[in-house]
FILUMDO-93278 format. One record per residue: residue number from 1; residue in three letters; x, y, z of N, C-alpha, C in turn. Coordinates in Angstrom, 3 decimals, padded with zeros to 6 digits. Layout:
seq; type; nX; nY; nZ; caX; caY; caZ; cX; cY; cZ
NUM; ALA; X; Y; Z; X; Y; Z; X; Y; Z
...
// end
This chain:
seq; type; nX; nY; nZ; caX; caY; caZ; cX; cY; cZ
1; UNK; -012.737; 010.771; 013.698; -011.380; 010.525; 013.247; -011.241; 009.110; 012.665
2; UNK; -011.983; 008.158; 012.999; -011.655; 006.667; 012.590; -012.566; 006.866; 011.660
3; UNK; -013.651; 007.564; 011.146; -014.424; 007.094; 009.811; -013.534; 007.718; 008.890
4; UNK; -012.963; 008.823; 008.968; -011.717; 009.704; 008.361; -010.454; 008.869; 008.275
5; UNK; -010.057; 007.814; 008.837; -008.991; 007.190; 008.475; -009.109; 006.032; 007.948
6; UNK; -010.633; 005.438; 008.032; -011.348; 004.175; 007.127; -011.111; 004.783; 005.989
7; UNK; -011.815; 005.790; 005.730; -012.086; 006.194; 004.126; -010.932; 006.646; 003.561
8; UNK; -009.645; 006.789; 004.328; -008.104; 006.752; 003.614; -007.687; 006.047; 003.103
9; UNK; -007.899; 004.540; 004.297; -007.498; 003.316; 003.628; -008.453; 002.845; 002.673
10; UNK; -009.329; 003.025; 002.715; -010.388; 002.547; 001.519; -009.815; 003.388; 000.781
11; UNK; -009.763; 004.051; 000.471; -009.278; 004.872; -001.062; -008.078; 004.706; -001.427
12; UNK; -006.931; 004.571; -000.814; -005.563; 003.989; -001.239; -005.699; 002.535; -001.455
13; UNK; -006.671; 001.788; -000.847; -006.764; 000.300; -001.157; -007.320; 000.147; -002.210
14; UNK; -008.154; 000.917; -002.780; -009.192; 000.312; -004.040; -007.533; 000.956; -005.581
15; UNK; -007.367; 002.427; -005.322; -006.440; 002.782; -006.099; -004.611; 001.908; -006.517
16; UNK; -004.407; 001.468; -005.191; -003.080; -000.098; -005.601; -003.719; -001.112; -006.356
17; UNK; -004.455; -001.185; -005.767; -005.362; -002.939; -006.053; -006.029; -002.688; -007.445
18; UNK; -006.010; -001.436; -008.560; -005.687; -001.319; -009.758; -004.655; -001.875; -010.488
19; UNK; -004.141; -001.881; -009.701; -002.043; -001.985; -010.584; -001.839; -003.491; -010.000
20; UNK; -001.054; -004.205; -011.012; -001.023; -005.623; -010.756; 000.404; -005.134; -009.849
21; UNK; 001.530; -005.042; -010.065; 002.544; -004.765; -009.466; 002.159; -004.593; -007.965
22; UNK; 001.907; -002.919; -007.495; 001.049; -002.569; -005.851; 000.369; -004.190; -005.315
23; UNK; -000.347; -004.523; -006.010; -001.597; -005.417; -005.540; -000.559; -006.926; -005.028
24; UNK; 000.223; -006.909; -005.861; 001.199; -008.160; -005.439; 001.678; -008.203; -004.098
25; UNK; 002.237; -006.795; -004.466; 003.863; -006.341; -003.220; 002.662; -006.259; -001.668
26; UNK; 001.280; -005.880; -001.656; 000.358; -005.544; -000.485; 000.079; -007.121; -000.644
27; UNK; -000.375; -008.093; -001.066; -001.042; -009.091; -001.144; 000.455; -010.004; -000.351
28; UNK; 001.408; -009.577; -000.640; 002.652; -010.539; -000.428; 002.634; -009.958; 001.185
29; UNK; 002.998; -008.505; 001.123; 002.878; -008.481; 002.787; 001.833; -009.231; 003.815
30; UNK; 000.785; -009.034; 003.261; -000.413; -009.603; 003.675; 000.046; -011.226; 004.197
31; UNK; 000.529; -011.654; 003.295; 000.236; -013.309; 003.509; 001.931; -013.459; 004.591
32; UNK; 002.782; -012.443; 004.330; 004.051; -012.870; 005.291; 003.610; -012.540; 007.066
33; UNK; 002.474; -011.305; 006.955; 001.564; -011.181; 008.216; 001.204; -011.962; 008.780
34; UNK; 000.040; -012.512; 007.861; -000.854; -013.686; 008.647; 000.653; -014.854; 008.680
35; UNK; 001.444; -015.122; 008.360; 002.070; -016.534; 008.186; 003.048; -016.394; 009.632
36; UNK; 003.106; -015.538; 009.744; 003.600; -015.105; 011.284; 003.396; -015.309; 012.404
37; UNK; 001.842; -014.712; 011.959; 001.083; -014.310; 013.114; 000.173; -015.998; 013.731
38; UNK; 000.000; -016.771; 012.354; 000.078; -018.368; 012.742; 000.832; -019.276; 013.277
39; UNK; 002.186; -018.380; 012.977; 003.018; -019.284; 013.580; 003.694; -018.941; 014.822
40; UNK; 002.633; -017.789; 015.927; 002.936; -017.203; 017.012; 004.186; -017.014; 016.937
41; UNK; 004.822; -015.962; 015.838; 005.954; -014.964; 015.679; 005.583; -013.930; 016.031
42; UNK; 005.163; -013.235; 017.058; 005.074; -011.861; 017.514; 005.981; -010.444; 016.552
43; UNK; 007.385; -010.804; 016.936; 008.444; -010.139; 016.407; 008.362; -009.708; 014.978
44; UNK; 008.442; -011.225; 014.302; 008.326; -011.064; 012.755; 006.946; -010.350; 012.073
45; UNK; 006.094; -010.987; 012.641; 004.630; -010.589; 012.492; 004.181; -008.613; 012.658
46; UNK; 004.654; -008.524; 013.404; 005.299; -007.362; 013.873; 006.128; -006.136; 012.960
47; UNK; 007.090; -006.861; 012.336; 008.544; -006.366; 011.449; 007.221; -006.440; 010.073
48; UNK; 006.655; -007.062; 009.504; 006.191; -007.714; 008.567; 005.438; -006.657; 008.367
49; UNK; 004.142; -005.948; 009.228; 003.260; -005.377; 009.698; 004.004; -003.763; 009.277
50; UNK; 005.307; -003.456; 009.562; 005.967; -002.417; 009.869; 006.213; -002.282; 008.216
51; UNK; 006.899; -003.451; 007.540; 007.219; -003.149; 006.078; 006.213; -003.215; 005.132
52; UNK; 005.176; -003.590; 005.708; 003.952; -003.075; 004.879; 003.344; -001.620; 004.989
53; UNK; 003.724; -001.194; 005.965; 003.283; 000.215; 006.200; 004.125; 001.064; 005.353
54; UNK; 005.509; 000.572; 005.196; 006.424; 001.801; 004.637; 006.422; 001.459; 003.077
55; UNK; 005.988; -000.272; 002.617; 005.719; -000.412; 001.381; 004.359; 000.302; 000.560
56; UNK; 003.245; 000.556; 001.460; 002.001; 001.262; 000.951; 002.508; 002.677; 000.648
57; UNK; 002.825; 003.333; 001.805; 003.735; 004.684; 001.493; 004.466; 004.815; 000.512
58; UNK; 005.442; 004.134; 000.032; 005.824; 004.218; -001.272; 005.380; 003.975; -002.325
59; UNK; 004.598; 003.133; -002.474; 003.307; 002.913; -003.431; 002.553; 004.325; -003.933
60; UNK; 002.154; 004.790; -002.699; 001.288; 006.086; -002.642; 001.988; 006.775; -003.250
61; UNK; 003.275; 007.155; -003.237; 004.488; 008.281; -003.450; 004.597; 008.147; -004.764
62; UNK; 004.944; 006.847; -005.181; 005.595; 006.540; -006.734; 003.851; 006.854; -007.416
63; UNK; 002.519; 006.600; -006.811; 001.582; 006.656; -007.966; 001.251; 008.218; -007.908
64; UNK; 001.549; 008.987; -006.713; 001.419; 010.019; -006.683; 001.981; 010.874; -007.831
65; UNK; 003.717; 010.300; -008.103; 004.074; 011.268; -008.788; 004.153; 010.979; -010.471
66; UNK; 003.671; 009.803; -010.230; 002.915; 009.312; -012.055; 002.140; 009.987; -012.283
67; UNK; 001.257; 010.389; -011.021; -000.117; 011.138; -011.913; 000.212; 012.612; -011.935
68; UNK; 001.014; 013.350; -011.041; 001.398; 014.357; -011.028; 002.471; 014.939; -012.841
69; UNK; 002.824; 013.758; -012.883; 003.865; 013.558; -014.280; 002.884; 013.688; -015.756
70; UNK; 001.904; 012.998; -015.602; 000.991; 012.762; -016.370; 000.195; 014.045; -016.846
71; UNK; -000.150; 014.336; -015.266; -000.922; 016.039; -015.663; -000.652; 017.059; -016.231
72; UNK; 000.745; 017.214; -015.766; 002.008; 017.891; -016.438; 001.844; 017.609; -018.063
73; UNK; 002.134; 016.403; -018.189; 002.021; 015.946; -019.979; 000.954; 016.278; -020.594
74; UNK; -000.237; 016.415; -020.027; -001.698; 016.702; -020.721; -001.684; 018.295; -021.072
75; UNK; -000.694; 018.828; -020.045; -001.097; 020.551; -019.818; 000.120; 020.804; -021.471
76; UNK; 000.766; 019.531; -021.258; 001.972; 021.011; -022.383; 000.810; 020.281; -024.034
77; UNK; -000.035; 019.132; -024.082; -000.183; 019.183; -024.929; -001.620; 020.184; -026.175
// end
C-alpha cells in the first residue's frame, strides 16, 4: 500500500511541477510549512499542511478536466 501511494504522489508531483502556476501555489505551501514548523507553530504548521492537501486536489481536478476537455476537442476534430 505505501509503494502504491509513493507512486501517486510521484506522479501528481512530476505532472503540477509542469505548469508554472501548480508548481508556485505547491512550492508556496511548501515554504508556509516548513516556516511554521521552524518557528514551533504546531497549529499553523498543521492548518498549512491541511491547505496544501486540498490545494493539490484541486490542482488534480482543474488538470483533470483540461485534459478531459482537450480529448473531447481532438475527437470532434
Amino acid at each position: 500500500l505505501m509503494q502504491l501511494m509513493r507512486s501517486s504522489v510521484e506522479t501528481s508531483i512530476k505532472r503540477l511541477y509542469l505548469r508554472a502556476r501548480p508548481k508556485k501555489i505547491i512550492d508556496d505551501d511548501h515554504k508556509a510549512i516548513f516556516t511554521h514548523i521552524m518557528a514551533r507553530e504546531p497549529e499553523k504548521a498543521q492548518s498549512a499542511a491541511i491547505k496544501h492537501v486540498r490545494n493539490v486536489n484541486l490542482l488534480l481536478q482543474e488538470m483533470d478536466r483540461e485534459e478531459k476537455r482537450d480529448t473531447r476537442a481532438m475527437e470532434w476534430r
